[in-house]
N, CA, C and O atoms as a Tripos MOL2 file, in Angstrom:
@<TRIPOS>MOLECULE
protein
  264   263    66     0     0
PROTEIN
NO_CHARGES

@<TRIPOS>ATOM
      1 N          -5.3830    7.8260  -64.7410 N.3       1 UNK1
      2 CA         -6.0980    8.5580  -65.7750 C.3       1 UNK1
      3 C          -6.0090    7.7790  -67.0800 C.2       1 UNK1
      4 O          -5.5620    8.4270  -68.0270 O.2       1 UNK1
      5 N          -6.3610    6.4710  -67.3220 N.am      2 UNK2
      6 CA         -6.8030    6.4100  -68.2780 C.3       2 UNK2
      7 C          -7.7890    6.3770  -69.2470 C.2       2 UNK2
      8 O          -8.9200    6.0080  -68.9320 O.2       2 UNK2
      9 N          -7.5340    6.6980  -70.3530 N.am      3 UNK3
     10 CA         -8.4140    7.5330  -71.6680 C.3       3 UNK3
     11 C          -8.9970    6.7310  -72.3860 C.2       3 UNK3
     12 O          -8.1200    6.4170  -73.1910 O.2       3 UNK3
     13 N         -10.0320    6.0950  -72.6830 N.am      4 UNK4
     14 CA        -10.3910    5.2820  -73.5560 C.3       4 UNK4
     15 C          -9.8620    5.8040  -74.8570 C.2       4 UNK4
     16 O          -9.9290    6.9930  -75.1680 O.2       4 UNK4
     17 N          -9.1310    4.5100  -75.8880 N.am      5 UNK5
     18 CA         -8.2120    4.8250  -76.3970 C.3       5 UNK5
     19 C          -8.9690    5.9700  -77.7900 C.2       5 UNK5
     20 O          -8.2050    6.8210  -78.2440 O.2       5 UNK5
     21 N         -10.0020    5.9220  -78.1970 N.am      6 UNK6
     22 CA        -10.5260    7.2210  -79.0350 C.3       6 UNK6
     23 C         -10.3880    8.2890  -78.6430 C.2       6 UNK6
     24 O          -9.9840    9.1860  -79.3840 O.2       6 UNK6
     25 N         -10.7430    8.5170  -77.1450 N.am      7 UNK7
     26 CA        -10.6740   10.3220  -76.7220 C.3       7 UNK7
     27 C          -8.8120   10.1660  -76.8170 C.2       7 UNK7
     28 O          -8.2810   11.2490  -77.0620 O.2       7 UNK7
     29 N          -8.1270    9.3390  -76.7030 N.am      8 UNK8
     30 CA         -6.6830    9.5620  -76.5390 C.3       8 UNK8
     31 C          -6.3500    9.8780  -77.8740 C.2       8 UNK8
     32 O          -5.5320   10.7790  -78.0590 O.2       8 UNK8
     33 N          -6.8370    9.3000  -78.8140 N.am      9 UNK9
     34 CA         -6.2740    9.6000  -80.1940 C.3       9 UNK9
     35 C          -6.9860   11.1860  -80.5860 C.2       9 UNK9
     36 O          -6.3500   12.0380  -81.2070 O.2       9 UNK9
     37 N          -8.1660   11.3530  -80.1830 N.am     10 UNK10
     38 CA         -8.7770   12.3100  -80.9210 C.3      10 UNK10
     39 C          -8.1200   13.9940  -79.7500 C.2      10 UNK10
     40 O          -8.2180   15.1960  -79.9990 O.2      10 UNK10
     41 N          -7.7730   13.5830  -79.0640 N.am     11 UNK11
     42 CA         -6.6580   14.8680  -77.8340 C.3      11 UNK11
     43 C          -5.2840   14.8370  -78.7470 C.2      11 UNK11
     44 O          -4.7010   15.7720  -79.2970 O.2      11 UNK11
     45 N          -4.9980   13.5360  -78.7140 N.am     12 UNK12
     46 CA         -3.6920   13.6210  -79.7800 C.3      12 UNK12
     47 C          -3.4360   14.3600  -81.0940 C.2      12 UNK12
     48 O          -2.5530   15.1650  -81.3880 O.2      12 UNK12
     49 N          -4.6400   13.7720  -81.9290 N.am     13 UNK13
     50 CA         -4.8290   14.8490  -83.1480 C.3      13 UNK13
     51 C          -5.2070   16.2860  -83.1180 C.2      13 UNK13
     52 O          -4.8540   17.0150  -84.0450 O.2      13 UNK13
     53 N          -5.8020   16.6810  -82.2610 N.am     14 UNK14
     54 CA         -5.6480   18.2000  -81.9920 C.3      14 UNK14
     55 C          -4.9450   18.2260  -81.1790 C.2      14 UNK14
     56 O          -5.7260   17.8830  -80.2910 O.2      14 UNK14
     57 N          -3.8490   18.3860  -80.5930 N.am     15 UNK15
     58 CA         -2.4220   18.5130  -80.3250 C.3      15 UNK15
     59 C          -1.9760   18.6510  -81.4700 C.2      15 UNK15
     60 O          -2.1290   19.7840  -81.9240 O.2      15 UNK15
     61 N          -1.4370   17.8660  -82.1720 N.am     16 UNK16
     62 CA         -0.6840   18.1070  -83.4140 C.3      16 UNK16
     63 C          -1.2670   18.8670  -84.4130 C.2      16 UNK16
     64 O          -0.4580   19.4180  -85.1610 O.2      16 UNK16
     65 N          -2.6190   19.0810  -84.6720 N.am     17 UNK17
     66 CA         -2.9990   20.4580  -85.2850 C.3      17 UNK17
     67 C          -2.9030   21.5330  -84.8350 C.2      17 UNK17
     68 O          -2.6840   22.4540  -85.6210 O.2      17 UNK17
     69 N          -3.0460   21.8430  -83.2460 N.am     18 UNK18
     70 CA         -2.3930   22.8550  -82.6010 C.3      18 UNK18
     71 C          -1.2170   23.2280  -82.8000 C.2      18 UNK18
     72 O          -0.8640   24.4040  -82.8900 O.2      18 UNK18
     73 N          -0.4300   22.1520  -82.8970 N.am     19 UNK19
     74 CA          1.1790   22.1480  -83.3780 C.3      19 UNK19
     75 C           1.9050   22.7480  -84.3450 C.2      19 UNK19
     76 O           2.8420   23.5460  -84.3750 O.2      19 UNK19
     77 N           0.9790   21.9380  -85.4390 N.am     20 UNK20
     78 CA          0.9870   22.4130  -86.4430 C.3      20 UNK20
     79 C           0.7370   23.5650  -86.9740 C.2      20 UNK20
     80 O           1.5510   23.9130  -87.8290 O.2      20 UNK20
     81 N          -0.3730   24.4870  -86.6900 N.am     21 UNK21
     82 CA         -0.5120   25.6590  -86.4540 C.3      21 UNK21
     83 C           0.6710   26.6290  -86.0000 C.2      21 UNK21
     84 O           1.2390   27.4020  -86.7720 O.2      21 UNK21
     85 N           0.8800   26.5270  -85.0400 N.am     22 UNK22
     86 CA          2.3200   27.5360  -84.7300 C.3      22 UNK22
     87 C           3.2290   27.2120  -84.9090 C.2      22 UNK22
     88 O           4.2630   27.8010  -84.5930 O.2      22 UNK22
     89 N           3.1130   25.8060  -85.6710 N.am     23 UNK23
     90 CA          4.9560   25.9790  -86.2890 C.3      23 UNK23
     91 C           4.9610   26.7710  -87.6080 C.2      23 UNK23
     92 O           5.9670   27.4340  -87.8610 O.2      23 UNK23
     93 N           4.0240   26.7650  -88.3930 N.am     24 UNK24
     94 CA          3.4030   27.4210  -89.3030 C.3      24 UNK24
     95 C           3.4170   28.6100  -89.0590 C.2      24 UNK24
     96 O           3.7350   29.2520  -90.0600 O.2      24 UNK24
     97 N           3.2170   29.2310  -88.1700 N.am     25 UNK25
     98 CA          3.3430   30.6820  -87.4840 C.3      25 UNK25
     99 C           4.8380   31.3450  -87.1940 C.2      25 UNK25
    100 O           5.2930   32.4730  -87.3780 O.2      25 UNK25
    101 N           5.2370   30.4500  -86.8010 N.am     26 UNK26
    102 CA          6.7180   30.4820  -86.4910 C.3      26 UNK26
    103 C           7.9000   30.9860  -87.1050 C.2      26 UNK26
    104 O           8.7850   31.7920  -86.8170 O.2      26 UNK26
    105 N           7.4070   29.7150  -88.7010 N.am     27 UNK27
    106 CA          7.9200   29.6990  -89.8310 C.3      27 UNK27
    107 C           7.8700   31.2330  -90.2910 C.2      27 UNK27
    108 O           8.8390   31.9330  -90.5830 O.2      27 UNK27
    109 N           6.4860   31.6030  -90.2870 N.am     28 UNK28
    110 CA          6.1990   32.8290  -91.1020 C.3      28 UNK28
    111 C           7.0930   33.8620  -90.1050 C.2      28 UNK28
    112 O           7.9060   34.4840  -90.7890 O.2      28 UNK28
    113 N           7.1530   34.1800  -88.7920 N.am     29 UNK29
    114 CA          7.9530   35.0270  -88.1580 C.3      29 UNK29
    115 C           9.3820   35.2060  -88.3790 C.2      29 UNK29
    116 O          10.0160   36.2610  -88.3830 O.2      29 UNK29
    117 N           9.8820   33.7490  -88.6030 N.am     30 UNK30
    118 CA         11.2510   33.4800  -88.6570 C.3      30 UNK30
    119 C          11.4650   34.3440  -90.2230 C.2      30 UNK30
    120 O          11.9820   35.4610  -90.2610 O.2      30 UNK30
    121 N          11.0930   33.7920  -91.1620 N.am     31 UNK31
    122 CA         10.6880   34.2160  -92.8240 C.3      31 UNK31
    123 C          11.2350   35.8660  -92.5530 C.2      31 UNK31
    124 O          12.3560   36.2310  -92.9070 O.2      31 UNK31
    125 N          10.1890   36.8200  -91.8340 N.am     32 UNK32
    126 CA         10.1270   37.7300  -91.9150 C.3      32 UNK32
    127 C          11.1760   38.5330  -91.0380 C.2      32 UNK32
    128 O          10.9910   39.7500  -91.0240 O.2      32 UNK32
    129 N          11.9500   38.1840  -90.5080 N.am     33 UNK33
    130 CA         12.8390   38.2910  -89.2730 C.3      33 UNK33
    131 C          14.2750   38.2420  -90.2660 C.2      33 UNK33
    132 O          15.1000   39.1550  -90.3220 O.2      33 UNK33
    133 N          14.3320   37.1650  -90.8940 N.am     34 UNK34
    134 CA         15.3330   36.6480  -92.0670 C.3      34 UNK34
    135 C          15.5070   38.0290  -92.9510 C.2      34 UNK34
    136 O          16.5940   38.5910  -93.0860 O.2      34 UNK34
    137 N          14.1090   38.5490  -93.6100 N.am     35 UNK35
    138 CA         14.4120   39.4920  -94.6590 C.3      35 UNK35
    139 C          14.4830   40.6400  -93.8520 C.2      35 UNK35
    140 O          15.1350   41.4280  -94.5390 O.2      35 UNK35
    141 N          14.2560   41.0780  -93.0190 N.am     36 UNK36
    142 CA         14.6640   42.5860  -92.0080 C.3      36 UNK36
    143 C          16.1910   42.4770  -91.9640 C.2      36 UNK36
    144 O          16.9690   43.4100  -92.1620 O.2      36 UNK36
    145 N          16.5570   41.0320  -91.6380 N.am     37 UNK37
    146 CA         18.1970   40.9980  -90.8610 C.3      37 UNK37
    147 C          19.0170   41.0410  -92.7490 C.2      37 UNK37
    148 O          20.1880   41.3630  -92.9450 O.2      37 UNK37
    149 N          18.2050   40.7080  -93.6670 N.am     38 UNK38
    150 CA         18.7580   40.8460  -94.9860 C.3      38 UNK38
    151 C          18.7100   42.2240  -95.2480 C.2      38 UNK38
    152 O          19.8810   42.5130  -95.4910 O.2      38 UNK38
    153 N          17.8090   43.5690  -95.3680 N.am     39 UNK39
    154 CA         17.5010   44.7750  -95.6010 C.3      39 UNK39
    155 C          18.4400   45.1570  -94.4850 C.2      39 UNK39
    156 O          18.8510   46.2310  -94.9240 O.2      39 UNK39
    157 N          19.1010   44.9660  -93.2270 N.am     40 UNK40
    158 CA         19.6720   45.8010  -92.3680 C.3      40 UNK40
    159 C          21.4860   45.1350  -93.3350 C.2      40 UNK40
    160 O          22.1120   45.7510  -94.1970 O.2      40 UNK40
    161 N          21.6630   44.4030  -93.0140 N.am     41 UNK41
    162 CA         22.7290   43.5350  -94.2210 C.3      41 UNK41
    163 C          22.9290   44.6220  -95.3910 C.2      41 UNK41
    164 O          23.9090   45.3600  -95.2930 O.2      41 UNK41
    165 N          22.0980   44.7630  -96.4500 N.am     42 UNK42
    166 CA         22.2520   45.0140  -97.4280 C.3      42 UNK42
    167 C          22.7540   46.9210  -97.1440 C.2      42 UNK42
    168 O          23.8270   47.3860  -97.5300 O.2      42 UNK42
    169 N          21.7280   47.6810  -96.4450 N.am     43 UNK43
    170 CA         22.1000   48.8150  -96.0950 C.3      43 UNK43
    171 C          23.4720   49.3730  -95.1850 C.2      43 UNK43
    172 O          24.0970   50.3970  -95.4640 O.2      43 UNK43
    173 N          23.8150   48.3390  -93.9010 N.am     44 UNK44
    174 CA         25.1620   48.3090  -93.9290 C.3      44 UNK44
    175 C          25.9680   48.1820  -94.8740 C.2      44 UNK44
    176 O          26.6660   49.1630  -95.1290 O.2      44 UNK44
    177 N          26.1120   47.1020  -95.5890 N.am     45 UNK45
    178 CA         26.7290   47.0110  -97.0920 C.3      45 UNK45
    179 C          27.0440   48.6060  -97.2080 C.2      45 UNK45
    180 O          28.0110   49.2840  -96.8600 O.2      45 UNK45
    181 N          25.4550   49.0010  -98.0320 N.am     46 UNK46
    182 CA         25.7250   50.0360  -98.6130 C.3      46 UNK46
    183 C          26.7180   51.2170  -97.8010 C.2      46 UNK46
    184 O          27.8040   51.6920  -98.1350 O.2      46 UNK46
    185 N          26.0990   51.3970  -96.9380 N.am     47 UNK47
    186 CA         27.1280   52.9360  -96.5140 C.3      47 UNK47
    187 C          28.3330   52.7310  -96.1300 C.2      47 UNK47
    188 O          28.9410   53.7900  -95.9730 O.2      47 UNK47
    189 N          29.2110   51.3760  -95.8130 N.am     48 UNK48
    190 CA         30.1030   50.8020  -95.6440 C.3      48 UNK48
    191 C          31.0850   51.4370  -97.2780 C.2      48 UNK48
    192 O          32.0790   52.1470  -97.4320 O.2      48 UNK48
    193 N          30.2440   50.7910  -98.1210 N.am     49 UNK49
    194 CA         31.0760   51.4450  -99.7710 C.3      49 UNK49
    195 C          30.8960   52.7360  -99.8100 C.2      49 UNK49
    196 O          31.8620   53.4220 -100.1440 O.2      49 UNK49
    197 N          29.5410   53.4320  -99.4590 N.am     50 UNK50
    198 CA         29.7680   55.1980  -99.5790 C.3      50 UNK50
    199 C          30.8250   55.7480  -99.1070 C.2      50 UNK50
    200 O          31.5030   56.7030  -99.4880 O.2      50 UNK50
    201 N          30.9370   54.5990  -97.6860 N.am     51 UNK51
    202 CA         32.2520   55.4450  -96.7550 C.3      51 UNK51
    203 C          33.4580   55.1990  -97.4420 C.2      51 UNK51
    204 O          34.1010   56.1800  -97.8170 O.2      51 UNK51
    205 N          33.8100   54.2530  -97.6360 N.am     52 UNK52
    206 CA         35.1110   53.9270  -98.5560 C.3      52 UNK52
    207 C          35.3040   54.4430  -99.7030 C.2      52 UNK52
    208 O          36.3860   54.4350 -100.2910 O.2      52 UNK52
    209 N          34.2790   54.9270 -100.1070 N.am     53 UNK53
    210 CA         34.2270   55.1660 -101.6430 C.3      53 UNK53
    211 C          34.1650   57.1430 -101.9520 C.2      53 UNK53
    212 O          34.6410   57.7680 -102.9000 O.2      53 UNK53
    213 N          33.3980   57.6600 -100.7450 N.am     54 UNK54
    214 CA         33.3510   59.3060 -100.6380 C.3      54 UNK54
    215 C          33.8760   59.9820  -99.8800 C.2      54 UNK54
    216 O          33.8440   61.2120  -99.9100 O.2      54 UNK54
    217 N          34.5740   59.1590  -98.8940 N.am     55 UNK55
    218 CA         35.7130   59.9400  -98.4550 C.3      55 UNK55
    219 C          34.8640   60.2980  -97.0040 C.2      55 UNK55
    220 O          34.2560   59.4780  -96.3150 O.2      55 UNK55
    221 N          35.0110   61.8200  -96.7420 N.am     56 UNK56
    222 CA         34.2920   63.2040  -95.4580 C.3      56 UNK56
    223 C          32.5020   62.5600  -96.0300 C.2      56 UNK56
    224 O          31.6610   62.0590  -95.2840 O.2      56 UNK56
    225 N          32.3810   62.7840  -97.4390 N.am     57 UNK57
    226 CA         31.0170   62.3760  -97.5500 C.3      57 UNK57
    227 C          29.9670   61.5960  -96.9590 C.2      57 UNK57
    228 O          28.9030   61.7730  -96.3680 O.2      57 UNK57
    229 N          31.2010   60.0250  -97.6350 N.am     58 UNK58
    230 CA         30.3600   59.1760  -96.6510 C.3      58 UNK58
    231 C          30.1170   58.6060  -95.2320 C.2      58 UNK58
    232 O          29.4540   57.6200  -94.9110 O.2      58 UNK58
    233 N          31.0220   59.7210  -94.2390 N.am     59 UNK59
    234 CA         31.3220   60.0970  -93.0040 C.3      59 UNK59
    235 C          30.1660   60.8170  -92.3260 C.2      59 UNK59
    236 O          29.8710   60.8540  -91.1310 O.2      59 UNK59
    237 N          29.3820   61.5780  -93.7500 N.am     60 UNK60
    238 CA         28.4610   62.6900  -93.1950 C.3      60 UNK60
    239 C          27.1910   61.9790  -93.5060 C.2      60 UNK60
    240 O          26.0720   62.3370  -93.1400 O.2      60 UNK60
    241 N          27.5420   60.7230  -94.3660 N.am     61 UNK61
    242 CA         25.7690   59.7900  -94.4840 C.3      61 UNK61
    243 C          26.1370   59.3610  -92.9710 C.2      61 UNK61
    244 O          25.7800   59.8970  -91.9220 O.2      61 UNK61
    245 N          27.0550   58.0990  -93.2000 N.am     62 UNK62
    246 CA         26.9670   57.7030  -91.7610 C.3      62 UNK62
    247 C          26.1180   58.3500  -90.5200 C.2      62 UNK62
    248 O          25.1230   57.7920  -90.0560 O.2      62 UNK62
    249 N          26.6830   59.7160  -89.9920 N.am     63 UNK63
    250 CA         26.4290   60.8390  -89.4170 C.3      63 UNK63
    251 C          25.2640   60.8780  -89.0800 C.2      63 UNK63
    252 O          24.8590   60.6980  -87.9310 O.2      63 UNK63
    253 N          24.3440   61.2080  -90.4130 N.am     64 UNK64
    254 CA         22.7590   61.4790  -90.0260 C.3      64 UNK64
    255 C          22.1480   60.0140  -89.9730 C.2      64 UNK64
    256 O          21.1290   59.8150  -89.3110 O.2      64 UNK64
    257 N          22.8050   58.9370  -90.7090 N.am     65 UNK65
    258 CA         22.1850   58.0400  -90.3620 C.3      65 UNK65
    259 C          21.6130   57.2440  -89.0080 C.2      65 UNK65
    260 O          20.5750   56.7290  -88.5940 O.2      65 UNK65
    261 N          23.0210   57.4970  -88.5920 N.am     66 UNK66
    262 CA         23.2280   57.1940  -86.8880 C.3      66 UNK66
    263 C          22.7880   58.0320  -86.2110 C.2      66 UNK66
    264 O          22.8680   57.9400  -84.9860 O.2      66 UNK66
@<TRIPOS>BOND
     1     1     2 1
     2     2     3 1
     3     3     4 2
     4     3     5 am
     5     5     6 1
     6     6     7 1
     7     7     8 2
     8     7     9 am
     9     9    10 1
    10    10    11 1
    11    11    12 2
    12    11    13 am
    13    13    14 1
    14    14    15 1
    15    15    16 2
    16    15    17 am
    17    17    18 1
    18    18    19 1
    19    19    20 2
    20    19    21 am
    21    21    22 1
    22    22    23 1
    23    23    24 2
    24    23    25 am
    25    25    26 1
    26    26    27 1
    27    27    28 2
    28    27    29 am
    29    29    30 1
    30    30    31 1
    31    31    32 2
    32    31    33 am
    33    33    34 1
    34    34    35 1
    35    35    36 2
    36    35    37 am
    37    37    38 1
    38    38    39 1
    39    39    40 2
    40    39    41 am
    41    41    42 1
    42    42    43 1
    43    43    44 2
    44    43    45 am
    45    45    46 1
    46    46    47 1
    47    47    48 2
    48    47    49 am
    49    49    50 1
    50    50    51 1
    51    51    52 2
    52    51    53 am
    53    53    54 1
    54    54    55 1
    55    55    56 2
    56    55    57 am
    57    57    58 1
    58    58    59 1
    59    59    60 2
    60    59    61 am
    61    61    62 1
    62    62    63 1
    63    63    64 2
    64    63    65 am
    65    65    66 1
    66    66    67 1
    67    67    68 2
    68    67    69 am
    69    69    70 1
    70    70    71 1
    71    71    72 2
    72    71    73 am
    73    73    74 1
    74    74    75 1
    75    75    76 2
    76    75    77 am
    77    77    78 1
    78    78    79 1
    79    79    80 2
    80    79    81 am
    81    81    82 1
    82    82    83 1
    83    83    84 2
    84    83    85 am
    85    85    86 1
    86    86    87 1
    87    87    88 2
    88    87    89 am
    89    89    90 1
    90    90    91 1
    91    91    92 2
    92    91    93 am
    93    93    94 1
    94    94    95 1
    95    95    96 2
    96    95    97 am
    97    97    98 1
    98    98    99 1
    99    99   100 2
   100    99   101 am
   101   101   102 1
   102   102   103 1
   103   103   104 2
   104   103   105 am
   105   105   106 1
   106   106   107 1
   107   107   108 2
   108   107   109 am
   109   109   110 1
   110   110   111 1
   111   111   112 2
   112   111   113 am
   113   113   114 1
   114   114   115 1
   115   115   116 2
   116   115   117 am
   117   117   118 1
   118   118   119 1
   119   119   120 2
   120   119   121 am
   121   121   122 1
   122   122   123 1
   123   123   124 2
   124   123   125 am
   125   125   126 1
   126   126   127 1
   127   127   128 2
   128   127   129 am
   129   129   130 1
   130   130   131 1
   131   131   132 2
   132   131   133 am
   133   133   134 1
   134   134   135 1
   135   135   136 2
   136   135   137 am
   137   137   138 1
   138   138   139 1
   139   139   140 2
   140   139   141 am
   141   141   142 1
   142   142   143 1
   143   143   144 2
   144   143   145 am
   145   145   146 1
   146   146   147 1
   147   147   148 2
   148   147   149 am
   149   149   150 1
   150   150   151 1
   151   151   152 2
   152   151   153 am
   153   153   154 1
   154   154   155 1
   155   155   156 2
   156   155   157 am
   157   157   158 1
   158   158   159 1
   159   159   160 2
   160   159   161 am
   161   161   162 1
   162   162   163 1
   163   163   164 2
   164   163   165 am
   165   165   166 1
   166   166   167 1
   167   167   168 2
   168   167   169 am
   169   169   170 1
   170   170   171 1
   171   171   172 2
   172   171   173 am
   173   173   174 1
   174   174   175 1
   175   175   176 2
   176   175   177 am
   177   177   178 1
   178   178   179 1
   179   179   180 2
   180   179   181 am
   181   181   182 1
   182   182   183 1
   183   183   184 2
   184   183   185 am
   185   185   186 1
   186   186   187 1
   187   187   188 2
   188   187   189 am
   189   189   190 1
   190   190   191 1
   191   191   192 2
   192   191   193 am
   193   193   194 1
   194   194   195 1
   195   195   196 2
   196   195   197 am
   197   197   198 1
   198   198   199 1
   199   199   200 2
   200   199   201 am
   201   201   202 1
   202   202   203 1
   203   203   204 2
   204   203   205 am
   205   205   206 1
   206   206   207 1
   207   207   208 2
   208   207   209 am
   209   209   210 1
   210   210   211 1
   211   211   212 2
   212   211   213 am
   213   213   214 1
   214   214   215 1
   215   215   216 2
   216   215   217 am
   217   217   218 1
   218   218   219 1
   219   219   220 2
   220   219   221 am
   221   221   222 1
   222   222   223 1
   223   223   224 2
   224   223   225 am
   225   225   226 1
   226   226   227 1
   227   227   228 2
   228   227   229 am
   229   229   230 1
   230   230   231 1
   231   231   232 2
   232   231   233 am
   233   233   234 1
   234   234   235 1
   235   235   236 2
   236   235   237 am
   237   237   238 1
   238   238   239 1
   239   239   240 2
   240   239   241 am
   241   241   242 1
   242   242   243 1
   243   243   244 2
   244   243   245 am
   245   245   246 1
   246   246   247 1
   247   247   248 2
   248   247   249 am
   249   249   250 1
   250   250   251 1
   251   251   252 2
   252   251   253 am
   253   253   254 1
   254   254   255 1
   255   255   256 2
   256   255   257 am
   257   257   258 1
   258   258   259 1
   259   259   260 2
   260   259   261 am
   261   261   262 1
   262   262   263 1
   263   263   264 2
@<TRIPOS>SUBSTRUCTURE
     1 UNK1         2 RESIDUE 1 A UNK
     2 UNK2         6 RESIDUE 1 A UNK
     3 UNK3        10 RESIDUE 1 A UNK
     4 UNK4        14 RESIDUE 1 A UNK
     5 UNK5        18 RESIDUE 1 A UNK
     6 UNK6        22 RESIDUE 1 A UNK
     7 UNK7        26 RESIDUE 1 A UNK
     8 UNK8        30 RESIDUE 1 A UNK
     9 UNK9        34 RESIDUE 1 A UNK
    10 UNK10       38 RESIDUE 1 A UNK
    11 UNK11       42 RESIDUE 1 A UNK
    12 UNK12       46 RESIDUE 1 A UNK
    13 UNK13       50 RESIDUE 1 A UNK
    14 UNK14       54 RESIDUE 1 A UNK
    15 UNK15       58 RESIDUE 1 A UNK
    16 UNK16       62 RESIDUE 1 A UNK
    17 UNK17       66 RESIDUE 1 A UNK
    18 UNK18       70 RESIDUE 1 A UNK
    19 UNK19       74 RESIDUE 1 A UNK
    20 UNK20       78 RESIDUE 1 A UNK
    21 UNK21       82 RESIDUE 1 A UNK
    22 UNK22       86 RESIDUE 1 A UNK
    23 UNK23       90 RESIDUE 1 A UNK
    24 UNK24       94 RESIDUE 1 A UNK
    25 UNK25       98 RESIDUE 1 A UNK
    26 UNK26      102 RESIDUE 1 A UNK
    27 UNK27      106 RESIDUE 1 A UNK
    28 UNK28      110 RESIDUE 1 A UNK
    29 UNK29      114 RESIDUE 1 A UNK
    30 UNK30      118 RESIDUE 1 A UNK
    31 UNK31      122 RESIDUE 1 A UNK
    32 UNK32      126 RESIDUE 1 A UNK
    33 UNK33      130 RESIDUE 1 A UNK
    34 UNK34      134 RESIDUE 1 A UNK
    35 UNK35      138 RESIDUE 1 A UNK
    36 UNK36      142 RESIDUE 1 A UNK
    37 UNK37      146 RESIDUE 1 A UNK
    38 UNK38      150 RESIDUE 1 A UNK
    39 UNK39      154 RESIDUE 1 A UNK
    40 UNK40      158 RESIDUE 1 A UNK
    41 UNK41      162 RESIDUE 1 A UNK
    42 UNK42      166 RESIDUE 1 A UNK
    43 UNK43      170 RESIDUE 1 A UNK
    44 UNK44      174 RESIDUE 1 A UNK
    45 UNK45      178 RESIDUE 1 A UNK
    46 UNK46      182 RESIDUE 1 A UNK
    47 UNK47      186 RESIDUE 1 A UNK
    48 UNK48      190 RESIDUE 1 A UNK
    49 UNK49      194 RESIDUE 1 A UNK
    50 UNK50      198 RESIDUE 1 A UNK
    51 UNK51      202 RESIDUE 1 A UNK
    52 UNK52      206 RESIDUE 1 A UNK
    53 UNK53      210 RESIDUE 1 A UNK
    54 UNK54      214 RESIDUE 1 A UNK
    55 UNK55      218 RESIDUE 1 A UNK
    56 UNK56      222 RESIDUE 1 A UNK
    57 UNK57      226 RESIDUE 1 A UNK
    58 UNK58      230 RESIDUE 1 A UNK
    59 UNK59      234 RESIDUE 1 A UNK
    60 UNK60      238 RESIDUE 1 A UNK
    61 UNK61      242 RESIDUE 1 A UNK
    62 UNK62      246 RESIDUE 1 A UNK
    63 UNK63      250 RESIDUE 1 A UNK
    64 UNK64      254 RESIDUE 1 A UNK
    65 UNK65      258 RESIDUE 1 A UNK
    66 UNK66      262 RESIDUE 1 A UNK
């Protein structure tokens, strides 16, 4: 199977724009995956100090939270 070397380059370059494309995609998933696992982070945080900090209280956020 060989390609005369233009159709080989021009398969090649869309390959790597294909490529390029979903790494780009990727990126953006990963991005957004990052700030969920930051917002779940930050809200553990939080009720972690309610609990330490209110005693039965922050026993009873926990509670409904879970």
């Amino acid at each position: 199977m060989n390609l005369p070397f233009g159709e080989a380059r021009d398969r090649l370059q869309s390959r790597i724009k294909q490529d390029s494309v979903e790494l780009k995609q990727m990126e953006k998933e990963l991005l957004e995956a990052k700030r969920i696992v930051d917002t779940y982070q930050t809200n553990i945080k939080e009720i972690d100090n309610d609990m330490k900090g209110n005693g039965n209280a922050g026993n009873e956020k926990y509670e409904i939270l879970f």
